[in-house]
Structures are given as structure tokens and as C-alpha cells.
N, C-alpha and C positions, 0 to 999 in steps of 0.2 A: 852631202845634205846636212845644213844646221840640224843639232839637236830641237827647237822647238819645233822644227816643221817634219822632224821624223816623228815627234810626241805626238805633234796634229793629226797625222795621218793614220798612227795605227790607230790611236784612239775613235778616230773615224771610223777604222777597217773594222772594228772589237762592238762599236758602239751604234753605229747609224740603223744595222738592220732589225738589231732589237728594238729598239724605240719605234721606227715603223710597225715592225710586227703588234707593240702595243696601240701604236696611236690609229692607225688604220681603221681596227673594229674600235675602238671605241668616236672617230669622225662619222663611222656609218650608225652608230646610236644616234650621237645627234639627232643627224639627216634624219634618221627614221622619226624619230622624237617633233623633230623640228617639223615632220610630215603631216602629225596631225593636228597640230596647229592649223597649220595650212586648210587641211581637209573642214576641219570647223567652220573657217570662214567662209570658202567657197560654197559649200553645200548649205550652209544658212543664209548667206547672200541669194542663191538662186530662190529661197522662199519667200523671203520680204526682208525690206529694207529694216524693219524695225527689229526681226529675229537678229541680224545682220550686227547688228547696234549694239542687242541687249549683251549678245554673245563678246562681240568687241571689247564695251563696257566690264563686260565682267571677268574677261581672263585678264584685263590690265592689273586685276584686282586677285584672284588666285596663282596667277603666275609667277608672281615675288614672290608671294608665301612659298610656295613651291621652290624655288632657287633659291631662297634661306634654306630650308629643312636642305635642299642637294647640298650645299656649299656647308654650313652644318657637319654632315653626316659623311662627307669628305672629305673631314680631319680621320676618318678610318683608314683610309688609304694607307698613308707614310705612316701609320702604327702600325699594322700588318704587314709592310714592305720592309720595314726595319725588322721585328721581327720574322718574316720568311728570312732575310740575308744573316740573320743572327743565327739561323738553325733553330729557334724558338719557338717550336710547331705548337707547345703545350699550352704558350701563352695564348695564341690567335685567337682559340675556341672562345673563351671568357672575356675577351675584348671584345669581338664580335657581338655576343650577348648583351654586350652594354650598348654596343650601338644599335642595337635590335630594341632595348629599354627605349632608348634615347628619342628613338625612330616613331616610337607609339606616342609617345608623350609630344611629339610633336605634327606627328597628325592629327592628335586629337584638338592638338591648341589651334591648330588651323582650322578643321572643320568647325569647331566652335566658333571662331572669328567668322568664319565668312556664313554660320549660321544668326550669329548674334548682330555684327557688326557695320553689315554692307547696308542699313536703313540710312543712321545716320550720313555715311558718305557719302550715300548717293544726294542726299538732302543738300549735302555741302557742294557736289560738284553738277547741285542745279540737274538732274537728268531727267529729260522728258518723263513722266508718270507711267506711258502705255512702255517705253523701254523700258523703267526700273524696274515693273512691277516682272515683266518677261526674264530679267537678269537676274532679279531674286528667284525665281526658280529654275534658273540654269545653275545659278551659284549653290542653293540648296542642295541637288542632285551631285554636283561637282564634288560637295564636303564629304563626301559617304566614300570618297576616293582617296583622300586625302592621306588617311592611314597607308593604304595600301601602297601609295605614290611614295610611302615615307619608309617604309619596310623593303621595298624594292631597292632604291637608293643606298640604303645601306648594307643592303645582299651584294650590290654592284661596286661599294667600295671595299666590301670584302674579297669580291673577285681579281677587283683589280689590281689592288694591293699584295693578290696571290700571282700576276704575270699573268689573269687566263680572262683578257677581255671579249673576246668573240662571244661569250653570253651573252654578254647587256644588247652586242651588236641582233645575235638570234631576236631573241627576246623583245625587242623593238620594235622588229620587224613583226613580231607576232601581234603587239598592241596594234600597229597599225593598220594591221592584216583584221582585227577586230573592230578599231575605232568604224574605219570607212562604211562595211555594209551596215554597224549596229548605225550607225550615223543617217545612212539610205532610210532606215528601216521607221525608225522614232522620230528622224524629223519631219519626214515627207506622209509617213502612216500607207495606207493599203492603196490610195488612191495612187500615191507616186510609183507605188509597187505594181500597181495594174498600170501605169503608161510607159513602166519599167520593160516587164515582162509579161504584158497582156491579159486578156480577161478570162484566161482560166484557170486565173487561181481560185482556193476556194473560198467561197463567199467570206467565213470568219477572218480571213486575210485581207480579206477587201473593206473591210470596216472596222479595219485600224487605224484609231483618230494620229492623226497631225501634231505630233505635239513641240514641233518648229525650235524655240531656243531650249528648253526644258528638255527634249527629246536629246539634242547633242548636249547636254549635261549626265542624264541617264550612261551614254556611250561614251563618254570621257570616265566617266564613274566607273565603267564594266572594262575598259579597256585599261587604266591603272588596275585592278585587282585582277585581271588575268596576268601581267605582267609580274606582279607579286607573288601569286601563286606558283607562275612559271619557273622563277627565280628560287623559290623556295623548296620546289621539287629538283631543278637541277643541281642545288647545293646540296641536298638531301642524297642524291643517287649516284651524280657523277665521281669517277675515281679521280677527277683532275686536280682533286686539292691534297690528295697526298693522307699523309697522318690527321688533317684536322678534318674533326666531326662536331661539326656542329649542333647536326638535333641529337644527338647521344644520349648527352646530362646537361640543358640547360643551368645555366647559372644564374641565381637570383640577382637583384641591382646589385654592385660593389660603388660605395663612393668615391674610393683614389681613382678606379679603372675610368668612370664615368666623369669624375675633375681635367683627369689628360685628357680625356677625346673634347669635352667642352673647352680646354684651354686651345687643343689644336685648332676643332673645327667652327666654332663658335668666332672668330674673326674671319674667317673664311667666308660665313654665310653672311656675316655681316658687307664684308667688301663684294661679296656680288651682291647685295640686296643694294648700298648705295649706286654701284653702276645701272643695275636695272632703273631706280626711281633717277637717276641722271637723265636717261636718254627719255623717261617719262617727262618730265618736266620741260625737258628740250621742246617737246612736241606741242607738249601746254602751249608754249612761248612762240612758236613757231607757228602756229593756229591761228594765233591774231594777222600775218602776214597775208593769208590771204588764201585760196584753194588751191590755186596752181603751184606754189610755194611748199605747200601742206602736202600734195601730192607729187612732186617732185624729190621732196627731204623721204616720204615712204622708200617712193622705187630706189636711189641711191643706197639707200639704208638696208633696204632687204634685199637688194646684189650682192651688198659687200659684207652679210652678215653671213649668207650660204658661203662665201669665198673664206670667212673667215674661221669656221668649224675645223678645217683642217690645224692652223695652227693653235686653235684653245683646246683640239684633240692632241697635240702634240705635247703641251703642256702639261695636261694631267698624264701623260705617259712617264713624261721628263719628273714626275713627282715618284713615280714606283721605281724610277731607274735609280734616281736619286738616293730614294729609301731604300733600295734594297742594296746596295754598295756600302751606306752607311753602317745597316745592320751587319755585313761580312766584316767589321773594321776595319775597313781601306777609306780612310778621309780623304788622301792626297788623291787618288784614283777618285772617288766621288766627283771630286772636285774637276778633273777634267771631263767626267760625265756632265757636269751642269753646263761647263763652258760649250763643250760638243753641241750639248742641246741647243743652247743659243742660236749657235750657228748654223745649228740645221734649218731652225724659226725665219731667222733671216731671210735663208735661202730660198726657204718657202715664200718667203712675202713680198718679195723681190722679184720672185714668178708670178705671184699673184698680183702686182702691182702692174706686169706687162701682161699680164690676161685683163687684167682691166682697159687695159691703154688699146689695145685693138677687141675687145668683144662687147665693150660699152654701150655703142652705138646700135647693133642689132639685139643685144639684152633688152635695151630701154625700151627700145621699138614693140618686144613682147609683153612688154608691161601695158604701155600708153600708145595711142594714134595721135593725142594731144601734142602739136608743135612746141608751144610752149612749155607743157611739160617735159617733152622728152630733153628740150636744150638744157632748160635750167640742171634738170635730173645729169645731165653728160658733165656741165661743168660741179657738179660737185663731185661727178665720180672720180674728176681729176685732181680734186683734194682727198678724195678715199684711196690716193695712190701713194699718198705719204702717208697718211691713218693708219694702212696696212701697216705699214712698215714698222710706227710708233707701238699699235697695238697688239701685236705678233709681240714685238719684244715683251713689252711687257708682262701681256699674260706667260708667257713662257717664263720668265725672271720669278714670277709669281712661285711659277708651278717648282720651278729648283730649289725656291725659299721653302716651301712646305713639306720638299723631304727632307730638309733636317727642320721640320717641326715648327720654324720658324715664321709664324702665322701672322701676330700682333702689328709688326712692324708693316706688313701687307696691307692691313686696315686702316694703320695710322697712314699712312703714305698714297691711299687710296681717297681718304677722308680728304687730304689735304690736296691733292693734284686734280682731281674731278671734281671737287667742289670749287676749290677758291682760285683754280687755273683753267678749266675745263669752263664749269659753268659762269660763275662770276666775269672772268673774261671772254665769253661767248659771249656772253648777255650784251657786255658793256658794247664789243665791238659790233655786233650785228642791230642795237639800238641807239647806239651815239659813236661808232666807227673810235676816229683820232680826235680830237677837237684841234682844227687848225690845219690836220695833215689830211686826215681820209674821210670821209661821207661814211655812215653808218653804213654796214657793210650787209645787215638783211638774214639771211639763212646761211652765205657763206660767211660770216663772223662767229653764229655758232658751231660751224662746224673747223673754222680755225683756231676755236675755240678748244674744241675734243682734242686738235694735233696736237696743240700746246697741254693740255690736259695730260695725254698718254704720254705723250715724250720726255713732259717732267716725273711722270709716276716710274719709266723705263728707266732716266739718269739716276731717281734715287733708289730703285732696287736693286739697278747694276750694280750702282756704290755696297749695298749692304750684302747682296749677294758676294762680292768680291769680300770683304770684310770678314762675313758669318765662314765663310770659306776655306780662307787663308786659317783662322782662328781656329777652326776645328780640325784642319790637316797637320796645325802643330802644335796639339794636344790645349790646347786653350779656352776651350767648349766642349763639354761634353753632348753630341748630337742625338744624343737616346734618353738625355733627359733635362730640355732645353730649361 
């Protein structure tokens, strides 16, 4: 057997189940997370169109905010993965703390923003009056969570960062074990609850007002601060983190401590915050196309995004494996941890791109009865079959770049390939195709749009990945203090 394909292998044999063990609970967070999203719409859609709307409206609008603070507060990770693999238990507690700082200060900016700020945009983006005025007080209710959604997240990148994600995974499950009945409960009021479970409940139950989009703001609101809570009692109690104690002796701010976690995670949140208003903008653009169009880019798009949880779970794994080999000073070893990871992504996407190619067609069918929609919806799932593949890599290239801290270059390289490859050439080719060669090309042009998008952002992180790599495994970089 060559030497590089005995290196492949054990590396494999040393490496594939830990990563799973990681990635596994933190894909069923998601899911869980991604569940009540889910539950929002459905249970406000069964009340009216307009709750339906307000609610829509308005999570397009705290949902960024929310995956800036995650992405953000995610540069915790690879500091605490670096030092757990250092043996550097003493440092964790006082890093933590700053991301706990970090965390409030940006909940608060958020519930402010969507206290102060959602008048004007709703103004800009034109929104019928009886929605806006319903959205403004689901968004209201929403803000009073915001903290809590932001304390949580960085309890979760402290866990993670310790090897011990099945929390977040519990814990998710616990919000959405709270979202759904406070959801029953606030949106529908005592009448939904009497044709629920009959008329003998008692009366003060039964003239509990409706309070429709505002009601699932309330339960988004209660179901982030139980999650927080949660999080903060089982760091609190559990023996799973070893020597470091967090509620001990809090630490007041420190500005160096709090400068590294804002150099790590602060391009972090910035590069999801651009890909979330990417695929917002997509949608803007795609609206004008027409409804069937409109509702065929949904169904495609929310197949291949529950498909794709597993490998953007993969990647945040691949960032504490990363980190935490770093911290032991093994670079060279590092280094084949990052590659392994790749190739594990691949292999996933690769699966997922033949579960798309034979489950397409009975998925769609669950979505829509509409003919029309379900075709158009099949022939794009057949461009989400190389998507997969483009996008798998790349988040995963991401997630090996951010354990060695290496964040900046992720944002620049994001900025440049989903904007001016992703969207700028979606745009052109779905409303002016080739000139001479092809007919504008519609909804599939922006979505050949996103392959070229992801595929350019995957060739330039390979490259740096490869680069940041080599550089650090022969002492050329120091990875603990980019």
C-alpha cells in the first residue's frame, strides 16, 4: 500500500467517528431549531392569511439579526477548542465570560432595532397596513427574546468548543417541545383550545383572546428564554466540562479577550448575514417571475435546505476538530484532520445529491398538487444536485478555515463570490440569459447563478485552506494567534 493511501486511511480510521459524534447532535439542533420556524407558519397560516403574512414579514426581518449574533458568537468555538487541545482549562472560564459580555450587548442591539426600526422598512418595502401593523407586534414580543437567543448561542459555542454538543441538541428539542403548545395556546386563545379538547375546560380558559400573529411572538419569546435558561443551568451543574466553571467568579469585560472573539467571530456573522440577504434578494427578484415560479423556487429550496443541515452540521464539527488538534500542537496532523473533513462533506453530498435524484418527485408531490409547480420545482431540484455538492464544500472549507481562527479571508471571499458571481450573474442570466447564444434563462439562471456562486467561493477557500495549512504545519503561522 502507497504511503499516502495508508495516511488516508488511518486518518480516517482515528478521525471519521469523532466528527460524527460531533456533527450528529449538533444537525439534530438545527432540525429542532429549523422546527419551529416551521411550526410558526403552519399554525398562523391555519388562522388567516394576514397573521400568515405578518409573521412571514417579519421573521425575514429578525432572522438575520439572529444569525449575525449566531455567526458572531461562533468565533467562541475555535477559542475554546484551541484552548481545551492546549490543556488551558484556566483560560476557557474568562473567554466565555466575554462572550456572555458580547452576547447581551447584542441582544440588546437587536431588540432595540427591531423595537425602533421595523416602521421605516416596512414603509420602504410597501407592506399592506392591516400586515404591518400585526408584524409590528409580533416583532415587538419577538425583541424581549432576543437576549436570551443571544446568551444561549454563546453557552452553545462554549459547549461546543468543549467536544460536548448533545446539549444544544437536548435543549432544542426542549424549545420546541415549548414553542408548539405556547404557540396552540396564544395564537388560537381558549376557543381553539375548546375545539382542541372540548368544552370542559374551565370557563377562564375559554375566554382566552386570540391573539393570532402577536400570540406566536409571545411563544417565540418564551421558547428562546427557556432555551437560555436551560443552557445556563446545565453549564452550571453538569460535571461534562471538567475543571472549567463558569458561574464561580465571573469576570468583568476584558478588551484584548473581547478584540479576539470580535476579530474571530465578527466576519463570521458578517458572512452568514450576506448569504441569508442573498437568497432574500433572490426571492425579491424572482417574485416578479410570476407565482408558479415563486412557488416552485420555495419547495426546491426548502427540500434541499433540510438535505443540507447535515453537511453545515458537519462543518461546525470540523471547526472544534480543527481547533482542538491545533491547541495540542500537532499542525501537520491538524492539517490532515481538515482534509479528512472535506472528504467526509463530499461524501455526504454526493449521497445527498442521489437522494435527491430518486426522492424528488414524491417530496415535491408533499409539498404541491399543482402540475406546474411540481415540474418546474423537479427541474430545479436537478440543479440542487450539483448545489449540493458546490455547497457542502464550501461551508465545510469555511468551517476548517475558523479553526485556525482564520475568519476575514471567509467574508472577503464570501462578499466576492455570492455577490458578484452568485448574484450579479444570476441576475444577468435569468433576465438577459447570453446575448446571441441563450434566451434569458428565468429562475433557472439564478439558480445557476448560486452553482457558480458556491463553486467559486469553494475553489478560493480550497486554495487558502491549502495555503493557511501547509503555512502553519511548517511553523510559518502561528494558529493561536492569527
Amino acid at each position: 500500500m502507497s504511503r499516502p493511501l495508508a495516511t488516508l486511511l488511518d486518518t480516517a480510521r482515528r478521525e471519521t467517528r469523532p466528527l460524527l459524534v460531533l456533527a450528529l447532535p449538533i444537525c439534530g439542533a438545527q432540525l429542532a431549531q429549523a422546527g419551529m420556524s416551521v411550526a410558526d407558519v403552519m399554525m398562523t397560516g391555519r388562522l388567516s392569511a394576514t397573521d400568515l403574512a405578518a409573521v412571514s414579514v417579519g421573521s425575514s426581518l429578525w432572522l438575520p439579526l439572529m444569525l449575525f449574533m449566531t455567526g458572531t458568537l461562533m468565533g467562541l468555538t475555535p477559542i475554546v477548542a484551541q484552548l481545551l487541545g492546549g490543556r488551558r482549562g484556566g483560560e476557557i472560564g474568562p473567554n466565555v465570560h466575554q462572550g456572555l459580555w458580547v452576547a447581551l450587548a447584542l441582544g440588546a442591539l437587536a431588540a432595540t432595532l427591531l423595537w425602533f426600526a421595523v416602521g421605516p422598512i416596512f414603509t420602504l418595502m410597501d407592506v399592506p397596513e392591516a400586515v404591518a401593523e400585526r408584524s409590528r407586534s409580533y416583532l415587538f414580543a419577538v425583541a424581549f427574546g432576543m437576549p436570551g437567543a443571544a446568551l444561549f448561542q454563546a453557552l452553545r459555542a462554549f459547549s461546543d468548543g468543549m467536544n460536548h454538543t448533545r446539549p444544544s441538541l437536548w435543549i432544542s428539542l426542549l424549545g420546541l417541545a415549548v414553542n408548539v403548545p405556547s404557540n396552540f395556546v396564544l395564537i388560537y386563545g381558549g376557543e381553539g383550545l375548546s375545539d382542541l379538547l372540548g368544552s370542559w375546560l374551565p370557563g377562564w380558559i375559554q375566554t382566552l383572546p386570540a391573539l393570532g400573529a402577536l400570540g406566536c411572538g409571545i411563544a417565540t419569546a418564551l421558547s428562546l428564554w427557556t432555551m437560555c435558561l436551560a443552557m445556563v443551568l446545565y453549564t452550571r451543574h453538569s460535571r461534562a466540562y471538567g475543571e472549567v466553571s463558569l458561574w464561580h467568579a465571573p469576570s468583568p469585560p476584558r478588551r484584548r479577550m473581547i478584540g479576539e472573539l470580535l476579530y474571530v467571530g465578527l466576519p463570521i456573522g458578517v458572512a452568514i448575514f450576506v448569504e441569508v440577504t442573498l437568497f432574500t434578494l433572490i426571492a425579491l427578484f424572482i417574485a416578479s417571475l410570476g407565482e408558479i415560479t415563486v412557488a416552485a423556487h420555495q419547495v426546491a429550496l426548502n427540500y434541499t435546505s433540510i438535505l443540507f443541515m447535515l453537511p453545515l452540521s458537519l462543518s461546525m464539527a470540523l471547526t472544534v476538530r480543527v481547533g482542538n488538534v491545533l491547541g495540542q500542537g500537532r499542525p501537520s496532523y491538524a492539517r490532515r484532520v481538515a482534509w479528512h473533513g472535506i472528504t467526509v462533506c463530499l461524501a455526504v453530498a454526493l449521497f445527498n445529491g442521489l437522494l435527491l435524484r430518486f426522492t424528488a418527485e414524491p417530496v415535491i408531490g408533499l409539498y404541491t398538487r399543482d402540475a406546474e409547480v411540481a415540474s418546474l420545482a423537479l427541474s430545479l431540484v436537478l440543479l440542487a444536485m450539483i448545489y449540493q455538492v458546490s455547497d457542502s464544500l464550501q461551508v465545510n472549507l469555511a468551517g476548517a478555515l475558523r479553526g485556525y481562527k482564520d475568519t476575514r479571508i471567509i467574508m472577503v471571499i464570501t462578499l466576492a463570490s455570492y455577490w458578484l458571481v452568485g448574484m450579479a450573474g444570476g441576475h444577468w442570466l435569468g433576465t438577459r440569459g447570453i446575448p446571441g447564444l441563450v434566451e434569458p434563462l428565468g429562475v433557472h439562471g439564478y439558480w445557476i447563478g448560486l452553482i457558480g456562486g458556491l463553486t467559486a467561493a469553494a475553489v478560493m477557500l480550497g486554495e487558502r485552506l491549502r495555503r493557511i495549512g501547509k503555512a502553519v504545519a511548517h511553523g510559518e503561522r502561528d494558529p493561536l494567534h492569527p
